[in-house]
VEXZA-623025 format. One record per residue (C-alpha): residue in three letters; x, y, z. Coordinates in steps of 0.2 Angstrom, whole numbers, padded with zeros to 4 digits, always signed. Example, Ala and Ser with C-alpha at 12.3 -4.5 7.8 and 13.67 -1.06 7.14 Angstrom:
<vexdos>
ALA+0062-0022+0039
SER+0068-0005+0036
</vexdos>
This chain:
<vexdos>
UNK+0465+0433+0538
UNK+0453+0419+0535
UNK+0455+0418+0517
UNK+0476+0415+0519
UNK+0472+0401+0529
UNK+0459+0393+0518
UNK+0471+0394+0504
UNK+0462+0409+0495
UNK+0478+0421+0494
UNK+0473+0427+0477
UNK+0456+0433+0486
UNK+0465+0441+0501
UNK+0476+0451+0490
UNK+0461+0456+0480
UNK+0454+0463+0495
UNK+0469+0469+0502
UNK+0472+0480+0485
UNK+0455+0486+0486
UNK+0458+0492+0503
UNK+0474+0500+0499
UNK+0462+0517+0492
UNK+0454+0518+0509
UNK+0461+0535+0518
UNK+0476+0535+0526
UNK+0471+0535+0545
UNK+0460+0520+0541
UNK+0476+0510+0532
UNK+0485+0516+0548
UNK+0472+0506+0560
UNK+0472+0490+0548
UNK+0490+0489+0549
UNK+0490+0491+0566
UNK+0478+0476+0566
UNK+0486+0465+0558
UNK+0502+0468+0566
UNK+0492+0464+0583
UNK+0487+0447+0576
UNK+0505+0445+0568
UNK+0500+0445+0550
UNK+0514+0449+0543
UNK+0511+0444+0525
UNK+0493+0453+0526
UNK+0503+0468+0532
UNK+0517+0468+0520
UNK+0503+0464+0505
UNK+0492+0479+0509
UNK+0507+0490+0511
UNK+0513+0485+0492
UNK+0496+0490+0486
UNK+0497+0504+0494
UNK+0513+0510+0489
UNK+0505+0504+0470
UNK+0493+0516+0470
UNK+0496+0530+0481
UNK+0507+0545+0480
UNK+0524+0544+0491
UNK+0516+0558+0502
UNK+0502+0547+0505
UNK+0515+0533+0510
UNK+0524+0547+0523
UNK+0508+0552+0530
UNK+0504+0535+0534
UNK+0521+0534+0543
UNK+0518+0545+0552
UNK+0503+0537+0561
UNK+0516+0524+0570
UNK+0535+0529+0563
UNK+0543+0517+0574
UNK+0530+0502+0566
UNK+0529+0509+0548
UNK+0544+0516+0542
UNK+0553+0498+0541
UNK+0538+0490+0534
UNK+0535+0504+0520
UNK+0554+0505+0515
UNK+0552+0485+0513
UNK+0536+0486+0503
UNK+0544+0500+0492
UNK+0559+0490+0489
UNK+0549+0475+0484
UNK+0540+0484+0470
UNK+0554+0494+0463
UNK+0572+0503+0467
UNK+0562+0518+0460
UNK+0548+0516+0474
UNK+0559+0516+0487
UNK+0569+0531+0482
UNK+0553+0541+0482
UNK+0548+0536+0499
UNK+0564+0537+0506
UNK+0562+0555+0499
UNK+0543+0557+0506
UNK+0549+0551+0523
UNK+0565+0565+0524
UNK+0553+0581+0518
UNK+0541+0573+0532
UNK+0555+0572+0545
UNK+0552+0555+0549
UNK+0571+0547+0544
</vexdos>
């Protein structure tokens, strides 16, 4: 994102968070986005927000959207915030079938 590179990371989180309360199939198409222009950081920031504020469901039915792409990037976002978080998605993810 533009902002990362002009230095302004505090604005592109800002952003990033707010976009975390966007519906899920919308989340699913930014992260496939940036993963297309190799923003990794961008992914892995918008992910945390998301995993901040939104249900573990939530975070399973965005998985689902691209398991192979999301799983690893959720369980790493998840792990990042808490051992907590991660346990509950890891949980989300079974009931959804998607580990």
């Amino acid at each position: 994102m533009a902002l990362a590179d002009a230095g302004r990371t505090d604005d592109r989180d800002r952003l990033l968070r707010q976009g975390a309360a966007r519906p899920v199939a919308d989340l699913a198409g930014a992260c496939a986005a940036l993963r297309a222009v190799r923003r990794d950081a961008e992914t892995h920031a918008l992910l945390g927000a998301f995993l901040g504020r939104r249900t573990p469901e939530d975070a399973a039915a965005l998985a689902a959207a691209d398991p192979a792409a999301l799983v690893p990037e959720l369980r790493a976002a998840a792990r990042a915030l808490s051992p907590a978080r991660e346990r509950d998605l890891l949980h989300a993810l079974r009931v959804a079938g998607l580990v």
